[in-house]
Chimera marker file (.cmm) of the C-alpha trace (Angstrom):
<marker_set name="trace">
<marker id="1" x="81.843" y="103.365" z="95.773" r="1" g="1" b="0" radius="0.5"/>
<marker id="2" x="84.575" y="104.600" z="98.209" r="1" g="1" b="0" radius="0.5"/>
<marker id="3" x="87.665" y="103.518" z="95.161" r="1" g="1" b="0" radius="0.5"/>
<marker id="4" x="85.551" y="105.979" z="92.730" r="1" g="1" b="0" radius="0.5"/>
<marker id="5" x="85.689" y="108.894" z="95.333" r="1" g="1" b="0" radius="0.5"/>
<marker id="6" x="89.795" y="108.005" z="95.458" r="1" g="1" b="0" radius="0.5"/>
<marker id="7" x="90.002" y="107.813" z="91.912" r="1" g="1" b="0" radius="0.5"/>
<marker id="8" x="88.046" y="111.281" z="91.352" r="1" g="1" b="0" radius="0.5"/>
<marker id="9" x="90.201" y="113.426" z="93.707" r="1" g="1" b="0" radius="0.5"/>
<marker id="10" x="93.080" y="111.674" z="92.296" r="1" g="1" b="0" radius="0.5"/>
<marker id="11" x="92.454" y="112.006" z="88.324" r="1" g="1" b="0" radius="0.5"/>
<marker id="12" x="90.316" y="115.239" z="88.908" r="1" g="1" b="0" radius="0.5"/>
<marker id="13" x="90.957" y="117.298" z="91.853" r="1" g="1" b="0" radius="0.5"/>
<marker id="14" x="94.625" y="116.997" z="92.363" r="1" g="1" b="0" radius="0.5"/>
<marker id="15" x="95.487" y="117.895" z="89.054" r="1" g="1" b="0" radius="0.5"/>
<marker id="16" x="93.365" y="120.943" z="88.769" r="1" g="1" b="0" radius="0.5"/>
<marker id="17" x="94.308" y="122.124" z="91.996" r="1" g="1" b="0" radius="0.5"/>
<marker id="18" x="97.914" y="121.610" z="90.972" r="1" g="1" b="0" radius="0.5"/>
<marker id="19" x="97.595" y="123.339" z="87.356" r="1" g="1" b="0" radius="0.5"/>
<marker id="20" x="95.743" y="126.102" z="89.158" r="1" g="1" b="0" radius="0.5"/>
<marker id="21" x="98.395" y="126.519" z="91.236" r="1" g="1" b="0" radius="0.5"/>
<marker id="22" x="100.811" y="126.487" z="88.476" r="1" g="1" b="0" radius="0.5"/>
<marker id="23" x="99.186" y="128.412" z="86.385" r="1" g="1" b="0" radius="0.5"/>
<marker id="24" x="98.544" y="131.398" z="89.058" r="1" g="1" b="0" radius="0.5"/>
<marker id="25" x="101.846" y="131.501" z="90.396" r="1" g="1" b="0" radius="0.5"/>
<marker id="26" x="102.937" y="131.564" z="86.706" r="1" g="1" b="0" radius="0.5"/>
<marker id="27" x="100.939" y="134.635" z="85.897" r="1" g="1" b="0" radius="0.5"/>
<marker id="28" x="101.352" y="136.791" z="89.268" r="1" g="1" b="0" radius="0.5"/>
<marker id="29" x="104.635" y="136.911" z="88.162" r="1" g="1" b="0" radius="0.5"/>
<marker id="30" x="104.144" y="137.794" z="84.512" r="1" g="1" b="0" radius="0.5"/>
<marker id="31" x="102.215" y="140.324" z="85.936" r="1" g="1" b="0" radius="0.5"/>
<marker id="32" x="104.390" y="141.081" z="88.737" r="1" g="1" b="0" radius="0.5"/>
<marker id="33" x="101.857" y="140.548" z="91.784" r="1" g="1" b="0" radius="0.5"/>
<marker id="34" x="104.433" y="138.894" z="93.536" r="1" g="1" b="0" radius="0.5"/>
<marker id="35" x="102.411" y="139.099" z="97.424" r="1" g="1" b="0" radius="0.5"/>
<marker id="36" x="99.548" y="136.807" z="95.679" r="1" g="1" b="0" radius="0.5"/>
<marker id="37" x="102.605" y="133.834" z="94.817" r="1" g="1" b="0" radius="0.5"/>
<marker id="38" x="102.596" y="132.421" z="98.280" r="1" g="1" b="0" radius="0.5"/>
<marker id="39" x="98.537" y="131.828" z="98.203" r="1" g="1" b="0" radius="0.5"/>
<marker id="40" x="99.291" y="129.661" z="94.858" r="1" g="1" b="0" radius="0.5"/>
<marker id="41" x="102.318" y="127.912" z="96.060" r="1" g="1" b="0" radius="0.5"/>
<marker id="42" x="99.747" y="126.850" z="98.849" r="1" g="1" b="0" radius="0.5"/>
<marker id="43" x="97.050" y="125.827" z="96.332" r="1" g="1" b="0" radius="0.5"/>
<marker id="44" x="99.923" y="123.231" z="94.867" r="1" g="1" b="0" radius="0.5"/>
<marker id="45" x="100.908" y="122.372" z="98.110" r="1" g="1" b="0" radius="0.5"/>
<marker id="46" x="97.705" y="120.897" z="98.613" r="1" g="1" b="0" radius="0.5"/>
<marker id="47" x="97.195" y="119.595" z="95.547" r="1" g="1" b="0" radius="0.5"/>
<marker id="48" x="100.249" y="117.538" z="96.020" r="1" g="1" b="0" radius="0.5"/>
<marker id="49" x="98.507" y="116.287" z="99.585" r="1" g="1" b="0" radius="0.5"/>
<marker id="50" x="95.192" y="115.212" z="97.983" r="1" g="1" b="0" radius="0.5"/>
<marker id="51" x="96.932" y="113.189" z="95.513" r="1" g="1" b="0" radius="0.5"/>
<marker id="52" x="99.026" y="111.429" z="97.973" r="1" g="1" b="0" radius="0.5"/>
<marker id="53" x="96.651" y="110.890" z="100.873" r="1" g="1" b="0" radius="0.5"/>
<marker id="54" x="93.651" y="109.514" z="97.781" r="1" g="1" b="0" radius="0.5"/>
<marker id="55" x="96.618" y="107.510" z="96.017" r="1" g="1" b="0" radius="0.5"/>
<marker id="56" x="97.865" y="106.307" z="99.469" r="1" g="1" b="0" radius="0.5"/>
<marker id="57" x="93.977" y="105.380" z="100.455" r="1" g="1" b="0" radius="0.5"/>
<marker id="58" x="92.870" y="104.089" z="97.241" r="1" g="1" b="0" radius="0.5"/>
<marker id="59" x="96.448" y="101.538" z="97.053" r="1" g="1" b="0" radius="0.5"/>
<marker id="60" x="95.291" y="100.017" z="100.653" r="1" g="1" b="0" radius="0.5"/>
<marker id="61" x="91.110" y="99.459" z="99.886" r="1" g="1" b="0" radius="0.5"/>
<marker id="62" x="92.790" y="97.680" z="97.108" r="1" g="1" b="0" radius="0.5"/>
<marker id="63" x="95.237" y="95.482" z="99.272" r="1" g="1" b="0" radius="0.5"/>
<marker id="64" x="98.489" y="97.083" z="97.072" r="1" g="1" b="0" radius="0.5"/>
<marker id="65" x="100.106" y="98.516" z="100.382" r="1" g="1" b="0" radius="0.5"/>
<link id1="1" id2="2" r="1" g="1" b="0" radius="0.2"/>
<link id1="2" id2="3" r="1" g="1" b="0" radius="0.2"/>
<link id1="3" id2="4" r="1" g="1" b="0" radius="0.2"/>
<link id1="4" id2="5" r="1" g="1" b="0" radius="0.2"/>
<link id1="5" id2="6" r="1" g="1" b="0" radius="0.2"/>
<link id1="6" id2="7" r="1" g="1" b="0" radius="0.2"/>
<link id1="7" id2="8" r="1" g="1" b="0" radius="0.2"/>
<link id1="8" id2="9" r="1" g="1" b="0" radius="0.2"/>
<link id1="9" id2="10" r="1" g="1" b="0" radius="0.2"/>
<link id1="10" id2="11" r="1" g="1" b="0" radius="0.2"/>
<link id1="11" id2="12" r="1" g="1" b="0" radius="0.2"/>
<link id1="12" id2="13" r="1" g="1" b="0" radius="0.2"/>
<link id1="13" id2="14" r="1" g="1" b="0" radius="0.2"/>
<link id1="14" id2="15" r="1" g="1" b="0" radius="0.2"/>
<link id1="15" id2="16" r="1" g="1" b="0" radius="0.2"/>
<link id1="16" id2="17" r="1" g="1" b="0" radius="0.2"/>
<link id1="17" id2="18" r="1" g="1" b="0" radius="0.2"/>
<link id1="18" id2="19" r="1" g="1" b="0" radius="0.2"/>
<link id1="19" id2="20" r="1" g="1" b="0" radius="0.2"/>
<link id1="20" id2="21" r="1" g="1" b="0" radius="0.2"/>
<link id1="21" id2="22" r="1" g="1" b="0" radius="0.2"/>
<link id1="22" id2="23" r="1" g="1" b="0" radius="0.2"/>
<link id1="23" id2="24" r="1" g="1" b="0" radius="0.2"/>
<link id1="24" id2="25" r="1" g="1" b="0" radius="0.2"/>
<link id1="25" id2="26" r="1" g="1" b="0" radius="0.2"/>
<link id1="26" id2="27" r="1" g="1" b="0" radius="0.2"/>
<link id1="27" id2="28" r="1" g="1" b="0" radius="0.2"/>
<link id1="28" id2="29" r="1" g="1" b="0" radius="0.2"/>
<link id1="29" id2="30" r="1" g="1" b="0" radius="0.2"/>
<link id1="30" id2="31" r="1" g="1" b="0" radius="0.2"/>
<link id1="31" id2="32" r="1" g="1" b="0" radius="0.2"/>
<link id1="32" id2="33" r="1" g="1" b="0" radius="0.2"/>
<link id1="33" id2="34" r="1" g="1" b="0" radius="0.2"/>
<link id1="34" id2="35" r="1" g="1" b="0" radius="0.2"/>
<link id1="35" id2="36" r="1" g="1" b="0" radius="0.2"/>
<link id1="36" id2="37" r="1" g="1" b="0" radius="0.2"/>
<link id1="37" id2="38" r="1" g="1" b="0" radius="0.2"/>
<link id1="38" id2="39" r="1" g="1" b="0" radius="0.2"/>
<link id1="39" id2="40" r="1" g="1" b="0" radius="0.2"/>
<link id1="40" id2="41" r="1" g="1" b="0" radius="0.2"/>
<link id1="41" id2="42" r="1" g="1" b="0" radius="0.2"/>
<link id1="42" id2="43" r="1" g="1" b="0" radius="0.2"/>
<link id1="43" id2="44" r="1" g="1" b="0" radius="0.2"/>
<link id1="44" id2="45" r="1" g="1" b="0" radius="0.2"/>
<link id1="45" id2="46" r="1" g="1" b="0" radius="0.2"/>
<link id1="46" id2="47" r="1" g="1" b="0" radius="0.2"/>
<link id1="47" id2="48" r="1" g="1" b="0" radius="0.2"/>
<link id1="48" id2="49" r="1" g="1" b="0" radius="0.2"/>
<link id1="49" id2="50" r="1" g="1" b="0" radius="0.2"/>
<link id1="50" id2="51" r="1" g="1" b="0" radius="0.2"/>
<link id1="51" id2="52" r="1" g="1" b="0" radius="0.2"/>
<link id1="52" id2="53" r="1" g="1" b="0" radius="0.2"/>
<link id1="53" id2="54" r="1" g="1" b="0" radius="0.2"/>
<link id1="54" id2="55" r="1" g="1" b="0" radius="0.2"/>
<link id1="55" id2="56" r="1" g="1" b="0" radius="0.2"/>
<link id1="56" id2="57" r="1" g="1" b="0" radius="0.2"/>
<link id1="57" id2="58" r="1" g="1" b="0" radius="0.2"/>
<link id1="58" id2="59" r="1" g="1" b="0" radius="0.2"/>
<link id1="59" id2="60" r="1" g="1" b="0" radius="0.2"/>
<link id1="60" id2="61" r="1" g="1" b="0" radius="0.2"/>
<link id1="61" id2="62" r="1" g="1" b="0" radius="0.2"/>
<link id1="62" id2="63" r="1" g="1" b="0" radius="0.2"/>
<link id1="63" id2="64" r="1" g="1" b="0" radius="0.2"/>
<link id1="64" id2="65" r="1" g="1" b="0" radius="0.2"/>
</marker_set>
């Protein structure tokens, strides 16, 4: 049960939380609302952390690390 809740943030939450990101910062400045870029550089920024703190997790349950 606990590698499906790994697997989940990692295929699921991480990447929407990083194409959000993305995709905010991408149109604050096509729309030039440049004081709300910071808040979606943040949202990638911890996208990139839940992928690498599930990825990390779900590599030791499984004995890889």
């Amino acid at each position: 049960m606990l590698s499906q809740i790994y697997l989940i943030h990692i295929f699921f939450v991480a990447p929407l939380l990083l194409y959000s990101g993305y995709l905010g910062t991408h149109l604050s400045a096509k729309c030039h609302l440049n004081e709300y870029s910071s808040i979606f550089i943040l949202l990638m920024l911890v996208g990139l952390v839940v992928l690498m703190y599930h990825g990390y997790k779900y590599l030791k349950i499984k004995q890889f690390i």
